[in-house]
N, C-alpha and C positions, 0 to 999 in steps of 0.2 A: 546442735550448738546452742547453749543457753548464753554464751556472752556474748558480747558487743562485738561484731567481726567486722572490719573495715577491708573494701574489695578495692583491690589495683586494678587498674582498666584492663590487662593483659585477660585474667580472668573473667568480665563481663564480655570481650570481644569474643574468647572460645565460645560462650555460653550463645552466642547469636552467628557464629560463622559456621554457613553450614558443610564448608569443607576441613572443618577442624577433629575430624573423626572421633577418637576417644575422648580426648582432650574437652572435645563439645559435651560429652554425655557425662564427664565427671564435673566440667562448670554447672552445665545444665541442675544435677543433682544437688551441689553444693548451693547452688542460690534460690532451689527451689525451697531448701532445707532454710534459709536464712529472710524466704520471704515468711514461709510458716512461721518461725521463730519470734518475726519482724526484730531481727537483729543486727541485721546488717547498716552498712553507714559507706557512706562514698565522701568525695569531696567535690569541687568543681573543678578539679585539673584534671579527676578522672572522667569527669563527662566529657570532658574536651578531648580527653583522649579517646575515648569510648567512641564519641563520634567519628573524629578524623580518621581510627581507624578502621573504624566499619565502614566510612561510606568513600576511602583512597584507599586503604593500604591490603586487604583481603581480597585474597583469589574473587571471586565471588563478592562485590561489594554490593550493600542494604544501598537502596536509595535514602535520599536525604528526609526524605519525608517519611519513611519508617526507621529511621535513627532519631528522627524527631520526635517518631509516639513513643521509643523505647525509653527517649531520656524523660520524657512525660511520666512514662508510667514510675519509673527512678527517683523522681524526686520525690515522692511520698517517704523514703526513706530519709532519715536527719546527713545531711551532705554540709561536711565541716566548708567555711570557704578560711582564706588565710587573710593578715592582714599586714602590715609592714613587720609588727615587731616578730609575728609568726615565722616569715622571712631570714629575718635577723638568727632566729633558734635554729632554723632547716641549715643555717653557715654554718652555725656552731654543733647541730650533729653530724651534718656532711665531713666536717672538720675530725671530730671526736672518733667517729666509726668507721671511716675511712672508705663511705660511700657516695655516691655521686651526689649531685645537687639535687636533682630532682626527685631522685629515691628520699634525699633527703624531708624534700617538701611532703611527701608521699605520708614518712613517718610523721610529721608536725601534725599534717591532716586528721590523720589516725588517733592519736592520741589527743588531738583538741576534741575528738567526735566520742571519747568517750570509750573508744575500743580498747580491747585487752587481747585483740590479735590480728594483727597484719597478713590477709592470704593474699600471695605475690609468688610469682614465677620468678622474678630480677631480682630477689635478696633473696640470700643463704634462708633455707629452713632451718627452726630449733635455734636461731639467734635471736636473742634479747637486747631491742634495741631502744634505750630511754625505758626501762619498763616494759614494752610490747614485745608480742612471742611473734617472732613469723613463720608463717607457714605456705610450706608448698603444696597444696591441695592436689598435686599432680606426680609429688614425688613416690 
């Protein structure tokens, strides 16, 4: 992948849970793929989800202190953050697309960070949403 991919937390969590069988070894490949690239791009809602759900919500949960060096090593990549009026656009694609609020924020992210593709398990693959393509890395 030569363009700007922005990563949903669902797929950084596979990529680090080690009871996520394939699911792990296809995130695994795909960010292994976008650190070579250095293409990749996050935001801060996905760290925070990144975190919360590694170290509560997987079988198998990372300690807090190695969710801590994972988002360490994370931030070297460009991580969009939002600001009120960013907010304001995530209403009005939530509105437009007929997607939830937070998928919406997910997109604003995405597309202030410069990406030309959204890889996400929670939104339709092959929709085009504002411009961004998404995809299901899993589909």
């Amino acid at each position: 992948m030569s363009e700007k991919v922005f990563v949903d937390s669902t797929i950084l969590v596979y990529a680090h849970d080690i009871d996520a069988g394939e699911k792990r070894a296809i995130a695994e490949h795909v960010l292994r793929q976008l650190w070579q690239d250095e293409s990749g791009r996050l935001s801060t809602q996905v760290l925070q989800e990144f975190y919360v759900n590694l170290t509560r919500t997987i079988a198998t949960p990372v300690s807090r202190r190695d969710a801590r060096e994972l988002i360490n090593a994370y931030r070297v990549w460009p991580v969009a953050t939002l600001d009120a009026g960013d907010v304001l656009k995530a209403s009005e694609v939530e509105e437009r697309f007929g997607i939830n609020f937070w998928d919406a924020t997910i997109v604003v992210a995405a597309l202030k960070s410069g990406a030309a593709v959204l890889l996400s398990e929670e939104l339709h693959p092959g929709r085009g949403i504002s411009g961004l393509e998404v995809r299901n890395p899993f589909a």
